[in-house]
C-alpha positions as CSV (number, residue, x, y, z in Angstrom):
1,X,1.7,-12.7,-5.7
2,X,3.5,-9.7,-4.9
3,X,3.2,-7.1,-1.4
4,X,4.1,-3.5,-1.9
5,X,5.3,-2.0,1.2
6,X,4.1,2.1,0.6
7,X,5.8,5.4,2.2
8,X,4.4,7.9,2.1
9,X,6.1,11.5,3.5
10,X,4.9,15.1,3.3
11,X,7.1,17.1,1.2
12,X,10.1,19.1,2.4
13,X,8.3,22.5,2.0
14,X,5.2,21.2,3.7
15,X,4.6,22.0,7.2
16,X,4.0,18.9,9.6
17,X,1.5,19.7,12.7
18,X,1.8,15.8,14.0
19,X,5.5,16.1,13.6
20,X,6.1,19.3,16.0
21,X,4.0,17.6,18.3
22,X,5.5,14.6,18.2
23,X,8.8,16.3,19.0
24,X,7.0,18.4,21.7
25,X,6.7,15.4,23.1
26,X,9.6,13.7,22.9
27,X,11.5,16.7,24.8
28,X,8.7,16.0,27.4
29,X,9.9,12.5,28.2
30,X,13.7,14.0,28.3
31,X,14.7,13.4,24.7
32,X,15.9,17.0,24.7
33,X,18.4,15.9,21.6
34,X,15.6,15.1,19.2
35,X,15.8,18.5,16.9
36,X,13.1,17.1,13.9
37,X,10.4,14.7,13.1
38,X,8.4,14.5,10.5
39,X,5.5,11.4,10.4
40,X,4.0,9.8,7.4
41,X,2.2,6.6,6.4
42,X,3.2,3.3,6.0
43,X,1.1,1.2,3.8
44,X,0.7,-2.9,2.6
45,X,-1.0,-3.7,0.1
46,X,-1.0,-7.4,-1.6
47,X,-1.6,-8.5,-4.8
48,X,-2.3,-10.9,-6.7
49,X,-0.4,-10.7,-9.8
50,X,2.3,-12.8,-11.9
51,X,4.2,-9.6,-14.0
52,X,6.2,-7.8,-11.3
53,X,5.8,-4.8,-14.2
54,X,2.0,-4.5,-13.5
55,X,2.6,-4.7,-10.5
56,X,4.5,-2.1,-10.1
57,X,2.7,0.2,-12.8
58,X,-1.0,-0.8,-10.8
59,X,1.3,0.2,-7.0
60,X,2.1,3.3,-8.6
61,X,-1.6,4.0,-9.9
62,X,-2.5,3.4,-6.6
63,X,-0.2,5.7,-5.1
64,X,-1.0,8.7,-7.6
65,X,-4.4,8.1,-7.2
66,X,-5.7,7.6,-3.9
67,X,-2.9,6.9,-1.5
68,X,-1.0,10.0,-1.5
69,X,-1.7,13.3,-2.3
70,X,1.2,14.3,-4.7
71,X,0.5,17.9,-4.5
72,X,2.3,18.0,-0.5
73,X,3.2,14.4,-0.3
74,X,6.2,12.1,-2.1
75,X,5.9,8.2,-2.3
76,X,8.1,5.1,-2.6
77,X,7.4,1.8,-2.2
78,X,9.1,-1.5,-2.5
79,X,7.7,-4.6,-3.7
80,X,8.6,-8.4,-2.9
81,X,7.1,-11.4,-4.6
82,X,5.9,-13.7,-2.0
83,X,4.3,-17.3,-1.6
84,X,0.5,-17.2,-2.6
C-alpha cells in the first residue's frame, strides 16, 4: 500500500486572487514583512497497490486528469509505501 502526498500550485504566470488576500491579511495582523503568497492544494490519496511504478504512473494519471488543471497549475507529489 502506498500514500501519495499531492501539491498542487498555480503556475508562475498565473495570477492568485486567494494569495493577495491572504497577504492582505497578513499585513493586517502586523506581518508588514510578508511581500508574497501564493496558496495551492495539498492532497492524500492511498492506495492499494504492490508495484511502486503503477503507483506512481496511476498518481500521475490522477494528477493530469482530475486533480490539477495543467493548463495554470504544476504538480508534484511524493509517495511512501506504508503498512496496509
Amino acid at each position: 500500500m502506498f500514500l501519495a502526498k499531492v501539491y498542487i500550485t498555480l503556475k508562475p504566470t498565473v495570477n492568485d486572487p486567494q494569495g493577495l488576500t491572504i497577504r492582505g491579511a497578513l499585513h493586517e495582523l502586523g506581518f508588514a514583512n510578508v511581500t508574497s503568497v501564493r496558496a495551492g492544494k495539498y492532497i492524500e490519496i492511498q492506495l492499494e497497490e504492490v508495484d511502486r511504478a503503477e503507483a506512481e504512473g496511476q498518481v500521475e494519471s490522477m494528477c493530469r486528469n482530475l486533480l490539477a488543471n495543467t493548463v495554470i497549475e504544476n504538480f508534484r507529489f511524493d509517495l511512501e509505501e506504508v503498512a496496509g
